[in-house]
VOTOR-909789 format. One record per residue (C-alpha): residue number from 1; residue in one letter; x, y, z. Coordinates in Angstrom, 3 decimals, padded with zeros to 6 digits, always signed. Example, Ala and Ser with C-alpha at 12.3 -4.5 7.8 and 13.67 -1.06 7.14 Angstrom:
residues 2
{i: 1, aa: a, east: +012.300, north: -004.500, up: +007.800} $
{i: 2, aa: s, east: +013.670, north: -001.060, up: +007.140} $
end
This chain:
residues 67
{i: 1, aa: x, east: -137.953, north: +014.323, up: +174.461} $
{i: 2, aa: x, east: -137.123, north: +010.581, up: +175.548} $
{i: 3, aa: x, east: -140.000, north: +008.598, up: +177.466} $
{i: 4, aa: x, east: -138.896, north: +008.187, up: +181.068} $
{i: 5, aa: x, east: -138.993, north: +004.164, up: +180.502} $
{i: 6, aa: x, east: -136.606, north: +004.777, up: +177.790} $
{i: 7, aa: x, east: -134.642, north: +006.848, up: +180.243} $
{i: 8, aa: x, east: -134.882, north: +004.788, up: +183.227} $
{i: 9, aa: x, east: -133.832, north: +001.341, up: +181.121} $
{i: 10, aa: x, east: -130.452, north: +003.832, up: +179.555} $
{i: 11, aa: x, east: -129.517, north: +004.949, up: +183.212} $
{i: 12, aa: x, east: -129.621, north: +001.900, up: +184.576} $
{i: 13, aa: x, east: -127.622, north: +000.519, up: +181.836} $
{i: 14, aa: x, east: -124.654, north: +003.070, up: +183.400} $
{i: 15, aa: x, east: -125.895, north: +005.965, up: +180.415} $
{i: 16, aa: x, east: -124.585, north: +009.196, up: +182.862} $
{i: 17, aa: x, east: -126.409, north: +011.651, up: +179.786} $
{i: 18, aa: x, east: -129.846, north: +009.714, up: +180.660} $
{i: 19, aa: x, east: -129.144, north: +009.528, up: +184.401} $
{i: 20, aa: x, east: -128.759, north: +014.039, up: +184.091} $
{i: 21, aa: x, east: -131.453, north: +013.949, up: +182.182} $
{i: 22, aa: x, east: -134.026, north: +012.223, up: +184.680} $
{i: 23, aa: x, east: -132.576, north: +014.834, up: +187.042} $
{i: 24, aa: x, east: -133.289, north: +017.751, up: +185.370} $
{i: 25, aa: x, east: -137.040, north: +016.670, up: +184.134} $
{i: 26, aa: x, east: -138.005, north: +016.029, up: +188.011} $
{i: 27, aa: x, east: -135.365, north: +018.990, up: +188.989} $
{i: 28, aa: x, east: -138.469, north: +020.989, up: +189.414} $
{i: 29, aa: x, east: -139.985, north: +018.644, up: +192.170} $
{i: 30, aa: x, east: -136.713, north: +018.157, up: +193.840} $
{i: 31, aa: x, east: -136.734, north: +021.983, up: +194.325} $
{i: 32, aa: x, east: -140.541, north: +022.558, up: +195.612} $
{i: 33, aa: x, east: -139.495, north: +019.484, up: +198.639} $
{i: 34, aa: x, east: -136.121, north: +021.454, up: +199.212} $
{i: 35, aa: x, east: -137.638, north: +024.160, up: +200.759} $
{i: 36, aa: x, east: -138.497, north: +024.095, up: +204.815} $
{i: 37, aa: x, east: -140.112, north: +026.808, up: +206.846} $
{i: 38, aa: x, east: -140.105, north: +029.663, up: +203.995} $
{i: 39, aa: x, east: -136.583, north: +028.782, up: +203.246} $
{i: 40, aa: x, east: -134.401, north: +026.896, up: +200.376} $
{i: 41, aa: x, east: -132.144, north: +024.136, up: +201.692} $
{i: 42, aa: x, east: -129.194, north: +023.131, up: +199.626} $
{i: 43, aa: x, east: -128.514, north: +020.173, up: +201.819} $
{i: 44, aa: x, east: -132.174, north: +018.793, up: +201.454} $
{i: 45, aa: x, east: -131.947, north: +019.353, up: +197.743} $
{i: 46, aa: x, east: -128.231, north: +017.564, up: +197.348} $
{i: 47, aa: x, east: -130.027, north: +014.471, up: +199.614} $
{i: 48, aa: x, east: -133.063, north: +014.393, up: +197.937} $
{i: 49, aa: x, east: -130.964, north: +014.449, up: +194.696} $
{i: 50, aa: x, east: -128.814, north: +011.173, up: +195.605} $
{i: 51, aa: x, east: -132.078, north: +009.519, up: +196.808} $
{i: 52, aa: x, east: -133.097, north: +010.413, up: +193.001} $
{i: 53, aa: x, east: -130.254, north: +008.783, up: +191.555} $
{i: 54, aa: x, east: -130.139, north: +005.609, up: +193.988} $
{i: 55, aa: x, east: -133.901, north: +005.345, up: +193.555} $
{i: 56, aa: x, east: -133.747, north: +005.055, up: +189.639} $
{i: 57, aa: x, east: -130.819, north: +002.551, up: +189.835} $
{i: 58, aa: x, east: -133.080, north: +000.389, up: +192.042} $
{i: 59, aa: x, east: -136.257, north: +000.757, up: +190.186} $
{i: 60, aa: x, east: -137.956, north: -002.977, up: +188.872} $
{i: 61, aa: x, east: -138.575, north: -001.976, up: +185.711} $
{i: 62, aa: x, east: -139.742, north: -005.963, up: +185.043} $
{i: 63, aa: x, east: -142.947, north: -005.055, up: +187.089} $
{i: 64, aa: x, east: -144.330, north: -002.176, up: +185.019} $
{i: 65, aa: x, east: -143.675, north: -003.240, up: +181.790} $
{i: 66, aa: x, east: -145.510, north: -005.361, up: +179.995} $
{i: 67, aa: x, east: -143.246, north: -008.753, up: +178.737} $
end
């Protein structure tokens, strides 16, 4: 299993295989928010999936790792 820096740096180099693979390690977290009043939403998961996505393509990753 990749390191999520390793990950991160791949996706945002345009590496689609890295970019699924971010989204199924945190798949599980996407799931627990996507549920509302006892009940799953497939429309909060799909948003809070492209939020996923555009989040790791905008991520600094000059701030967290050492030069």
């Amino acid at each position: 299993m990749r390191e999520v820096i390793e990950l991160l740096k791949m996706s945002q180099s345009g590496d689609k295989d890295a970019e699924i693979e971010l989204i199924n390690r945190y798949e599980g977290l996407i799931n627990k928010l996507s549920w509302h009043n006892g009940v799953f939403s497939e429309d909060c998961k799909q948003q809070l999936t492209i939020e996923f996505i555009m989040a790791v393509r905008r991520f600094d990753l000059n701030r967290y790792i050492d030069k």
